[in-house]
C-alpha positions in Angstrom: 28.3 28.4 18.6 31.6 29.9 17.1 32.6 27.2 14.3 36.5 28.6 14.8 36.7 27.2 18.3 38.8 24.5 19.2 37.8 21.1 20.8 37.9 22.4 24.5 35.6 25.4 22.9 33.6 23.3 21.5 33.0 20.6 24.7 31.3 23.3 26.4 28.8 23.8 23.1 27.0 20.7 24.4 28.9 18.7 22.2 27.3 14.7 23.7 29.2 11.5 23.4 27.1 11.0 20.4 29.6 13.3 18.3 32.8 11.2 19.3 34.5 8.7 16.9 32.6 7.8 13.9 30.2 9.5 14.0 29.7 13.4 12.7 27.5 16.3 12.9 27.5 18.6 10.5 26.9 22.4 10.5 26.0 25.6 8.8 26.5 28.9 10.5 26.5 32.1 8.7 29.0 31.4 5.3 30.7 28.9 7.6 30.4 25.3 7.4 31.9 22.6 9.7 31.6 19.0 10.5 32.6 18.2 14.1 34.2 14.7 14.2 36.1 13.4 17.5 35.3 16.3 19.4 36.7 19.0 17.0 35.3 21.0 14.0 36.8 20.5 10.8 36.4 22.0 7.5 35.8 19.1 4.8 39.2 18.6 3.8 40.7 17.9 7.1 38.2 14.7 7.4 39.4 11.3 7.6 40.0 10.1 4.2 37.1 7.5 4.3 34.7 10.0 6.0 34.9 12.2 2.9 34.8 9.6 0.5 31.2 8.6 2.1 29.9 11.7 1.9 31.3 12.6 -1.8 29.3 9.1 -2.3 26.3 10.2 -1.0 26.2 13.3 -3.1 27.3 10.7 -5.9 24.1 8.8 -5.5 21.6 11.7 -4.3 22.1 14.8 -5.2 24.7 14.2 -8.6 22.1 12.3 -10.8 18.7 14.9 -10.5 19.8 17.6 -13.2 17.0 20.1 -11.5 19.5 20.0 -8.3 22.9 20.2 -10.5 21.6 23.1 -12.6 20.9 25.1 -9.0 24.0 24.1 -7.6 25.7 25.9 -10.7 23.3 29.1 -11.5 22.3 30.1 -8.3 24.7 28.9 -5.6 27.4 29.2 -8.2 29.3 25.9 -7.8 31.8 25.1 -10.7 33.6 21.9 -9.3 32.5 19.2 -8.1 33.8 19.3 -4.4 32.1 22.8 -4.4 28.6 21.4 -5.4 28.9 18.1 -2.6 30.1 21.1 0.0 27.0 23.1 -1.1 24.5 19.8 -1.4 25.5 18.9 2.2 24.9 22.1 3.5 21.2 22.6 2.2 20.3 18.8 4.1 22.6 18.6 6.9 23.4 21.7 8.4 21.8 22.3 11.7 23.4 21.9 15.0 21.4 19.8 17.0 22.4 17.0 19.8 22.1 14.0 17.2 25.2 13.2 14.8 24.1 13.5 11.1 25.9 9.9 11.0 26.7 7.0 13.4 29.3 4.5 13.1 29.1 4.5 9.1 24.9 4.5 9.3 23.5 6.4 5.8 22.5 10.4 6.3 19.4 11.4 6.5 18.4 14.4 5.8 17.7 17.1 8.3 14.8 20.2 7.9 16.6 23.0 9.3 16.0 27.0 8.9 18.9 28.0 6.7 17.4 31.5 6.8 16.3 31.0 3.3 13.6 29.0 3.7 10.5 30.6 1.6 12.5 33.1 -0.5 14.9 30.3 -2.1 14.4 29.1 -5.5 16.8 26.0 -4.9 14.2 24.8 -1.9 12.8 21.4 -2.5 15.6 21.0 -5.2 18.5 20.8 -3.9 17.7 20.2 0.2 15.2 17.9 0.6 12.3 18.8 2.8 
């Protein structure tokens, strides 16, 4: 699936009814990362304000607080701000394409295993995605 396409692209990627409204599904493809939300893929920033607030929270409560996970984020994936390390965080647990939305109608994310093409070889595994 090309991340760059645009929503009529993206109905034909199997995109279900599940990925319309409220709800999101987030993904990683090569460098690239997208969330599609109401039929479209949208870099971060061009969220709904209260959609990005939620996941900047999640990372907040998750991810922000274990020091092992901020110290990779920072020396290995190289993230200096804080928007940069949530981007990152949500990558490594939500970032395979699949028919399910990571979210639904404002539900909590749960983490997804998915084969970033790291998997083995990365020393951030376990620490910052959660298996």
């Amino acid at each position: 699936m090309n991340l760059n396409s645009k929503a009529s692209d993206l109905s034909e990627a199997k995109i279900t009814p599940a990925h319309v409204n409220q709800n999101a599904e987030m993904i990683c493809e090569n460098k690239s990362y997208k969330i599609i939300h109401n039929m479209q893929a949208k870099e971060f920033k061009g969220l709904p304000i209260q959609m990005r607030l939620e996941l900047i929270k999640l990372f907040a409560i998750k991810g922000y607080p274990d020091t092992k996970c901020l110290y990779m984020l920072e020396s290995y994936f190289k993230c200096n701000t804080y928007m940069d390390k949530t981007i990152q965080w949500l990558k490594c647990n939500f970032g395979s394409y699949d028919k399910y939305p990571n979210n639904s109608k404002g539900e909590t994310l749960i983490s997804e295993y998915w084969d970033c093409g790291k998997r083995g070889n990365c020393i951030a595994e376990g620490v910052v995605c959660r298996l």
